[in-house]
C-alpha positions in Angstrom: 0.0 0.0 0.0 1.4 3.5 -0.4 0.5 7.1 0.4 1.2 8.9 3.1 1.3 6.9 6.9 -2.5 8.8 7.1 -3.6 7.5 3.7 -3.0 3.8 4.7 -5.9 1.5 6.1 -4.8 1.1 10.0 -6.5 -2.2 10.0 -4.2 -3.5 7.4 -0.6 -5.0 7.6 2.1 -4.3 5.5 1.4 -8.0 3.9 -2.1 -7.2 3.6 -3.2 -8.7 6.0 -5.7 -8.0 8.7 -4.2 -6.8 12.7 -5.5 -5.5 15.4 -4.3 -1.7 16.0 -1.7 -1.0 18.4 -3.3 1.9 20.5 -0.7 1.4 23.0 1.2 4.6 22.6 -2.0 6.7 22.1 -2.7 8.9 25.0 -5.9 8.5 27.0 -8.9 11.0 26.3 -12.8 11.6 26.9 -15.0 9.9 24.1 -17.9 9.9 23.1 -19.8 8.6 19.9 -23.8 8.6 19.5 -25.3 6.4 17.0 -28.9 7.2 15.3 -31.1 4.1 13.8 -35.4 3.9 13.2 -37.3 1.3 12.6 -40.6 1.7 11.0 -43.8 -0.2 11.4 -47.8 -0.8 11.2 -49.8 1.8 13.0 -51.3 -0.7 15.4 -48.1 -2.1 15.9 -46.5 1.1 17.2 -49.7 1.7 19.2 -49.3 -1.9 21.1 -45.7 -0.7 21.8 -46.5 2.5 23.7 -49.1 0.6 25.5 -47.2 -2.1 26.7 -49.7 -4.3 25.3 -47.3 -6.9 23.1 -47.2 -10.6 24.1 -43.2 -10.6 25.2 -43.8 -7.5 27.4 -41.8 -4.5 27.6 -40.8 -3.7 24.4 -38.7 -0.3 25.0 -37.3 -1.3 28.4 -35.9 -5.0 26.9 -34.3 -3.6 24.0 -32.8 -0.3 25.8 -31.2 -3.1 28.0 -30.5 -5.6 24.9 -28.3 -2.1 23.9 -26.7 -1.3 26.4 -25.4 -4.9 26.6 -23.9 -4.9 23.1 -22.1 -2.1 23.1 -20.4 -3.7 26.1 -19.8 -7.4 24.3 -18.6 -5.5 20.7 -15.0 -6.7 20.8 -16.7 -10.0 21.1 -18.8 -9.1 17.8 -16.5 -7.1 15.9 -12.8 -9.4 15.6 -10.5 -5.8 15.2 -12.3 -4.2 17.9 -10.3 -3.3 21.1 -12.4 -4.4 24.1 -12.7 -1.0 26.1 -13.9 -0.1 29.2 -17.0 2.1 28.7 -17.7 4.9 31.3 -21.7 5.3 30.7 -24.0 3.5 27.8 -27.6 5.3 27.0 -29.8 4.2 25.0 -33.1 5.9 24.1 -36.0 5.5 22.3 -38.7 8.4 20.4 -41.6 7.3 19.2 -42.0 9.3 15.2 -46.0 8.7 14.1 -44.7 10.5 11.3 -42.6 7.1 9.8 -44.5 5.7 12.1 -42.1 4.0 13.8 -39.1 4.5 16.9 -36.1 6.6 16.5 -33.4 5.6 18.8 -30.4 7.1 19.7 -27.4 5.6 21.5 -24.2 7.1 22.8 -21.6 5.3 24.9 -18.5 7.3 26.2 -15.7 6.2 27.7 -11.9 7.7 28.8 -9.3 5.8 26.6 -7.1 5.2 24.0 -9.5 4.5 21.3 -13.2 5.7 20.5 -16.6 4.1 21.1 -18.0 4.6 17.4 -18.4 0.8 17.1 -20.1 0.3 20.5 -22.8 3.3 20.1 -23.4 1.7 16.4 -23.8 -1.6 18.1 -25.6 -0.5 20.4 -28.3 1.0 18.0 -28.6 -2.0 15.9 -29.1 -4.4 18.2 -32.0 -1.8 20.1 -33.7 -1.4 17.3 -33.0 -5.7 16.6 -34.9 -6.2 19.7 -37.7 -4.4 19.1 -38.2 -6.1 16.0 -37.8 -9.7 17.9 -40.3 -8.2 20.2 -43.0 -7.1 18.1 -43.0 -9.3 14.9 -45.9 -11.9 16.3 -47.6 -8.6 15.3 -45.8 -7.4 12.5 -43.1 -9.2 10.2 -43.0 -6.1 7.7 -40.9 -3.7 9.9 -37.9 -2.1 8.1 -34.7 -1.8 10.3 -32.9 1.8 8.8 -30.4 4.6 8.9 -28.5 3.5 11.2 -25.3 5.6 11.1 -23.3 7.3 12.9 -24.7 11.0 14.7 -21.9 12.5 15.9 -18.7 11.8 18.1 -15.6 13.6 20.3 -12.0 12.8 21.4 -9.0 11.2 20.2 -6.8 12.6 17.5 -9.1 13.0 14.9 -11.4 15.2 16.8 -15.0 16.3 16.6 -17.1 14.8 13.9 -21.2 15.4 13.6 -23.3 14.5 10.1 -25.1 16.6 9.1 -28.4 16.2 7.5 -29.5 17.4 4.3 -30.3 21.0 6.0 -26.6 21.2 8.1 -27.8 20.1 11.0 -26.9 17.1 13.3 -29.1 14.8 13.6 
C-alpha cells in the first residue's frame, strides 16, 4: 500500500493482511460517539408498543437493556475491535408517528485510548433488533434503517457530527 502513513488503512498489515491496531502509545482522552437508527412499522403495531400491550412484554425497556449490553460485548462481535472499558452507555427510544415508527439514539463514552464509534453503532442495531424480535408476532413487515453514525468527540481525529440534508446534526 502506499500514500502517506494517514492514507493507509490502519487495520491492514504491510502484507495485507488483517491486525489489530496497536493503541498502546495513544494517550488517554474523553469519548464519546452517538449512534442514530429507526425502525418503521404498522400503525397498530407502534400503538401496542407504547401501550405495553405486546405478548413478550416491555418492548422499549428489553431492547434499551438488549443495547446497552452490546455495546459492552462489541469486541466480542467485531474481531479488530479493542475491548474498552466504557464509562456510561444510553440508550433511548422516540416514538415518530410521522414514519410511524421509533427513532433511537445511543451514545456510549468512555476515557481511553481509542473511541466508542463501534459500541454506540452496536448499540443502536441491536435496540432497534430487539424491538423487531419483540413485536414481529404482530408485524413481520418492519424495516430496520439509517443506522449511522450522529456524531462523536475525542481522540486525534477530533470532533465529527453529520449533518443532514439541512446542516444540521441529527
Amino acid at each position: 500500500m502506499t500514500g502517506k502513513p494517514q492514507d493507509r488503512l490502519s487495520h491492514v498489515a504491510a502484507d495485507g493482511t488483517a491486525r489489530m491496531v496497536d493503541v498502546g502509545l495513544k494517550p488517554d482522552t474523553a469519548r464519546m460517539a452517538r449512534a442514530t437508527g429507526s425502525i418503521t412499522m404498522t400503525l397498530a403495531t407502534l400503538d401496542a408498543i407504547q401501550a405495553n400491550a405486546m405478548a413478550k412484554g416491555d418492548v422499549l425497556g428489553v431492547a434499551r437493556l438488549a443495547g446497552i449490553m452490546a455495546a459492552k460485548r462489541t469486541a466480542d462481535l467485531i474481531p479488530l475491535c479493542h475491548p474498552i472499558a466504557l464509562t456510561d452507555v444510553s440508550v433511548d427510544f422516540a416514538v415518530d408517528p410521522s414514519l410511524p415508527g421509533i427513532r433511537v439514539s445511543a451514545v456510549a463514552r468512555t476515557v481511553g485510548k481509542t473511541g466508542v464509534e463501534m459500541e454506540a453503532l452496536s448499540a443502536a442495531t441491536v435496540a432497534l433488533l430487539t424491538i423487531y424480535d419483540m413485536a414481529k408476532a404482530m408485524d413481520r413487515s418492519m424495516v430496520i434503517g439509517e443506522i449511522a453514525l450522529a456524531e462523536k468527540t475525542g481522540g486525534a481525529s477530533g470532533p465529527y457530527a453529520r449533518l443532514d440534508g439541512m446542516g444540521v446534526a441529527p
